[in-house]
N, C-alpha and C positions, 0 to 999 in steps of 0.2 A: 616694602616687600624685601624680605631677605634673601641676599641672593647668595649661590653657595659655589664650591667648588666645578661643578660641572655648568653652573653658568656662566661662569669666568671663561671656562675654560671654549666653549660655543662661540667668547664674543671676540672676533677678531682684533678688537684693541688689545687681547691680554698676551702679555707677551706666552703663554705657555696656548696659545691658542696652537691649532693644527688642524687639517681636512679631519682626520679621524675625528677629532670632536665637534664638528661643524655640522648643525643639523639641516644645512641649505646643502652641504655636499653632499648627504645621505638620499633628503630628499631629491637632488639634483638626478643620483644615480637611481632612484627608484623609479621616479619619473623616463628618466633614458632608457633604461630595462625596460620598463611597461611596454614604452615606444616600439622598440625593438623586438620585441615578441609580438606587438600587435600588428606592426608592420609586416612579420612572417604570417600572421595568419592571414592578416587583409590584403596581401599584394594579390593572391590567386583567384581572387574575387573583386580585383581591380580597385579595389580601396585603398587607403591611409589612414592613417590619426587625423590629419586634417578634416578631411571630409566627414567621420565620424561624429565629430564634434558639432559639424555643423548640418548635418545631418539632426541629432539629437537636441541639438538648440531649436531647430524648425518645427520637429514632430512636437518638442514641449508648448513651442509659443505659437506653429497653424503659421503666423504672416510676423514677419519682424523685418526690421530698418537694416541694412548692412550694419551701420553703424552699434547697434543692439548686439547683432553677433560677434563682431570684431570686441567692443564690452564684455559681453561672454564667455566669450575662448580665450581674453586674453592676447587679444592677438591684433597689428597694426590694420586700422582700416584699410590702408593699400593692399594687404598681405590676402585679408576676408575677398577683398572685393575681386582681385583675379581669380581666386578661387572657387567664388560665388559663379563666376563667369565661366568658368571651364565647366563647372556641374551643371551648369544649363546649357551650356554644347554637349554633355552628358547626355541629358535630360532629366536631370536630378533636382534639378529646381527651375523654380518658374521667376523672372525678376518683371516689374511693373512698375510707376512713376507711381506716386500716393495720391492716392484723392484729396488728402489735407493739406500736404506739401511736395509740393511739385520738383524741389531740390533733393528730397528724399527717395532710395530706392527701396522698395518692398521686396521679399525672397519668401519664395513659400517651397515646400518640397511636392514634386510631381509624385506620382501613381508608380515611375519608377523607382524614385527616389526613397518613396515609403517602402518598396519591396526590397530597395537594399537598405532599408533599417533593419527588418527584421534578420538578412543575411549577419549585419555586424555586429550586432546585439548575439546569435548564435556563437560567433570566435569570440567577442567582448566573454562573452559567459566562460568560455573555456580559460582564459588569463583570468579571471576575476575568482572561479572554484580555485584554480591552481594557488591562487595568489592569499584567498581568503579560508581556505578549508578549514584550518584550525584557529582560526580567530573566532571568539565566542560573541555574542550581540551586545556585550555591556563595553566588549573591548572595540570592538567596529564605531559604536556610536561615543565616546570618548575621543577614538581618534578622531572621528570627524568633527565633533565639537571643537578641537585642538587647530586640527586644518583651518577650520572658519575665524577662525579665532584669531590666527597667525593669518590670514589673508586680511582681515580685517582692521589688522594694526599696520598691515604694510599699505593698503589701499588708504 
């Protein structure tokens, strides 16, 4: 594969490398933005990023393993697992021992839980028109092939 000028310039071994060409500081800041806007919309509705995530990780998979989520989000089994815990002091989710394995904790989302998906899904939708208005569907689905793609080589 030929690599050319601006992938040089991307990989931090090159000496002409810099943040400006660094597609991990771009994404880095897209990612933080997101955050940040989503965190103004969901603080007034008692939400975060965090719980979003794992909010929509539950509504997709119905019952999963902590350990599934924290796989998921990306994020350190310790980190899922108090969090899991405060949302069911919440009542945002329900946690259970497995009937398979007993070392395993099950999380599912409660009756409240599912009615603040649909609250965060509503401010999700508002960052997500702002963010995607003028991206066409050949460009949307490109990108996300690229995202998978680039998770995939790092995973």
């Amino acid at each position: 594969m030929k690599r050319g000028k601006i992938w040089k310039q991307a990989d931090p071994t090159d000496p002409s490398f810099s943040p400006r060409t660094s597609p991990f500081f771009h994404l880095s800041r897209l990612v933080g933005l997101y955050h940040l806007r989503m965190d103004a919309h969901l603080k007034p509705i008692g939400m975060d990023v965090p719980r979003w995530r794992v909010i929509n990780i539950l509504y997709e998979h119905e019952t999963a393993a902590i350990s599934t989520i924290a796989d998921l989000a990306v994020t350190r089994v310790s980190t899922i697992t108090k969090l899991i815990y405060r949302m069911e002091g919440e009542g945002l989710t329900r946690t259970s021992v497995s009937a398979k394995d007993g070392r395993v904790t099950e999380v599912r989302l409660t009756e409240k839980g599912r009615a603040a998906l649909d609250l965060v899904r509503a401010k999700a939708g508002l960052i997500f028109q702002r963010a995607f208005h003028d991206i066409p569907d050949n460009e949307m689905e490109h990108l996300m092939q690229m995202i998978q793609k680039i998770y995939d080589n790092i995973y």
